[in-house]
C-alpha positions in Angstrom: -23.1 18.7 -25.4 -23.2 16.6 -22.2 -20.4 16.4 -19.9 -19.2 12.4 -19.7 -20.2 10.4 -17.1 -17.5 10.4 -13.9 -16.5 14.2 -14.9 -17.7 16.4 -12.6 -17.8 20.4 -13.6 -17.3 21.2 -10.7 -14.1 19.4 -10.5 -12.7 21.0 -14.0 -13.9 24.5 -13.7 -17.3 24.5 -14.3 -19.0 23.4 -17.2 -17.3 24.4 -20.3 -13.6 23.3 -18.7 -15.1 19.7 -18.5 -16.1 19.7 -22.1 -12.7 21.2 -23.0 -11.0 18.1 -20.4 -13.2 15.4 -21.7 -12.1 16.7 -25.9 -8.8 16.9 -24.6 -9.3 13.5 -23.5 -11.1 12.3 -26.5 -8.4 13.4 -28.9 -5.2 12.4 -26.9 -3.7 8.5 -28.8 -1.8 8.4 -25.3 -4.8 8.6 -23.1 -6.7 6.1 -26.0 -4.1 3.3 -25.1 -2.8 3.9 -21.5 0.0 1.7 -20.4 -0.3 -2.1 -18.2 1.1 -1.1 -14.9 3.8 -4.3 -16.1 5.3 -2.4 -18.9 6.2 0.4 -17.1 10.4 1.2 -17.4 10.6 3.8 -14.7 13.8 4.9 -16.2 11.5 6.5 -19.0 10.0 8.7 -16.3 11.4 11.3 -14.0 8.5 10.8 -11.3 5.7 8.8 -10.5 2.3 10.3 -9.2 0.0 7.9 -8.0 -4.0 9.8 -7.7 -6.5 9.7 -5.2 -10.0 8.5 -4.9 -11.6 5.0 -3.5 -10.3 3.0 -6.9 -6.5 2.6 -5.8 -8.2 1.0 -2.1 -9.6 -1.4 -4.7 -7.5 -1.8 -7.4 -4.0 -1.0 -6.4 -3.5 -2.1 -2.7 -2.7 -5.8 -3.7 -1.1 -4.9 -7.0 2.3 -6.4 -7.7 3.3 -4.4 -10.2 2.5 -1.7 -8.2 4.3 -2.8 -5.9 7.8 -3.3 -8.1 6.7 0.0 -9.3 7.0 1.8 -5.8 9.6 -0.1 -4.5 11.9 1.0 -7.0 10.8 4.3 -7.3 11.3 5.0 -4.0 14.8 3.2 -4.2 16.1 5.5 -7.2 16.0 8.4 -5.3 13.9 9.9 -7.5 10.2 11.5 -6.8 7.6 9.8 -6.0 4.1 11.9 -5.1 0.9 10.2 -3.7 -2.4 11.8 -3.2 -5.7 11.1 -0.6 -6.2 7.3 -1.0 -3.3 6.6 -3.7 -1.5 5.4 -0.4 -3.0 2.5 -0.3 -0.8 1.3 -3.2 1.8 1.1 -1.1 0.1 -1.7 0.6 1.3 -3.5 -2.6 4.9 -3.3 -1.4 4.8 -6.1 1.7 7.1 -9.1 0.5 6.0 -11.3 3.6 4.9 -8.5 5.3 7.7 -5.9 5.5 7.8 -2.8 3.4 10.8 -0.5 2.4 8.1 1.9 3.4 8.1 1.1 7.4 9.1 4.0 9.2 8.6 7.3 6.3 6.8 10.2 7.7 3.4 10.6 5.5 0.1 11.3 4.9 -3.3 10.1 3.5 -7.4 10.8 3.6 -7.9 10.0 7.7 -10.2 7.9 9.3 -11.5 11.3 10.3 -12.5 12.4 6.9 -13.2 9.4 5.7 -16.2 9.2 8.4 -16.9 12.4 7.6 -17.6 11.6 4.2 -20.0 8.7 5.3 -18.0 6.1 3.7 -15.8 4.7 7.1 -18.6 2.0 8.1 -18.7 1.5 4.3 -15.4 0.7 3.1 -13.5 -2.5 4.1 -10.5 -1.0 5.9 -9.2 2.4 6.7 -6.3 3.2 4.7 -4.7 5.5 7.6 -5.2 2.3 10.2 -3.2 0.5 7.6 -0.7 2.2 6.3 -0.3 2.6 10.9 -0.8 -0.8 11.1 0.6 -2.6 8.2 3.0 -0.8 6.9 4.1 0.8 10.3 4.5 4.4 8.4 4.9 7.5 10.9 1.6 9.3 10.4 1.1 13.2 10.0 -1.9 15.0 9.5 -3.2 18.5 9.3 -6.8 20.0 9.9 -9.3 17.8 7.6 -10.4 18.9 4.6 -7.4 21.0 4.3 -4.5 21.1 1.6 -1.7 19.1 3.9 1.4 17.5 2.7 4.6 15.9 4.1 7.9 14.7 2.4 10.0 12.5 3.6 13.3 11.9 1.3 12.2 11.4 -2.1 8.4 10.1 -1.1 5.8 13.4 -1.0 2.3 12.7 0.4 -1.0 15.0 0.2 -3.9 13.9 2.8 -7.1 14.6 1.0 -8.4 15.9 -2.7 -7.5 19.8 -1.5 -3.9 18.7 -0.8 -3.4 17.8 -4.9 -2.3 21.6 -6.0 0.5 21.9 -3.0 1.6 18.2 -3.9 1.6 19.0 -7.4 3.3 22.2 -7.0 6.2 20.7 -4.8 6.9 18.1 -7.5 7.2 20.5 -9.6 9.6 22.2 -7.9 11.3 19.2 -7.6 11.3 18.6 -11.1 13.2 21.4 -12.1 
């Protein structure tokens, strides 16, 4: 049987844990009819997670519903946990260009790694000039390509893809 395109092995635990992911996948009615970001009721959830990878720069970053999404989340009080590029989601949150996010301590993939990767000439901003920029966040980092993660109140941030166990781990914690 051949692994589905997009899932890496190496990413699942070699081999056989992607083709126990992808039947997982396969057979799951939630994960055959996910959710429209608009009707989401974030009192039916304890946290929101918002993944890494280049998508969310894409796909996310000029979201509305994403940004009502964040926005309240991070107004309840309750968690909210963003990984590598998820922060560019928070992009969404500018109503004529002022975020409730100005000012929060956090993280993201850096310009450093992301040149590192190849991709900074490539992509159309960097999301850590941004977030700087834009959002006027107060950037932390820790050694690239190392698990790194900040909190500030209720919002938790991981830099890269090596940062998603700690993150996850903390909102746990968090959860319980």
């Amino acid at each position: 049987m051949e692994v589905a395109e997009g899932l890496r092995p190496s990413m699942a635990g070699g081999e056989q844990g992607a083709l126990d992911l992808e039947e997982i996948i396969r057979s799951s009615e939630v994960m055959q009819r996910p959710l429209q970001l608009s009707d989401v009721r974030l009192e039916d959830y304890d946290a929101v997670y918002v993944p890494g990878g280049h998508g969310p720069m894409a796909d996310l970053a000029s979201d509305a519903d994403v940004g009502r999404i964040l926005t309240a989340q991070l107004a309840s009080g309750k968690p909210l946990a963003i990984v590598c590029h998820g922060p560019s989601a928070i992009l969404a949150t500018r109503i004529h260009g002022a975020s409730p996010f100005k000012g929060y301590r956090m993280t993201c993939f850096t310009n450093e790694e992301e040149e590192g990767v190849g991709l900074a000439s490539r992509v159309t901003w960097l999301l850590e000039t941004e977030l700087k920029d834009k959002i006027g966040v107060e950037f932390s980092r820790g050694e690239i390509w190392k698990p790194y993660m900040g909190e500030d109140r209720n919002l938790i941030t991981g830099q890269n893809p090596d940062s998603a166990a700690v993150l996850g781990e903390r909102l746990l914690e968090l959860l319980k």
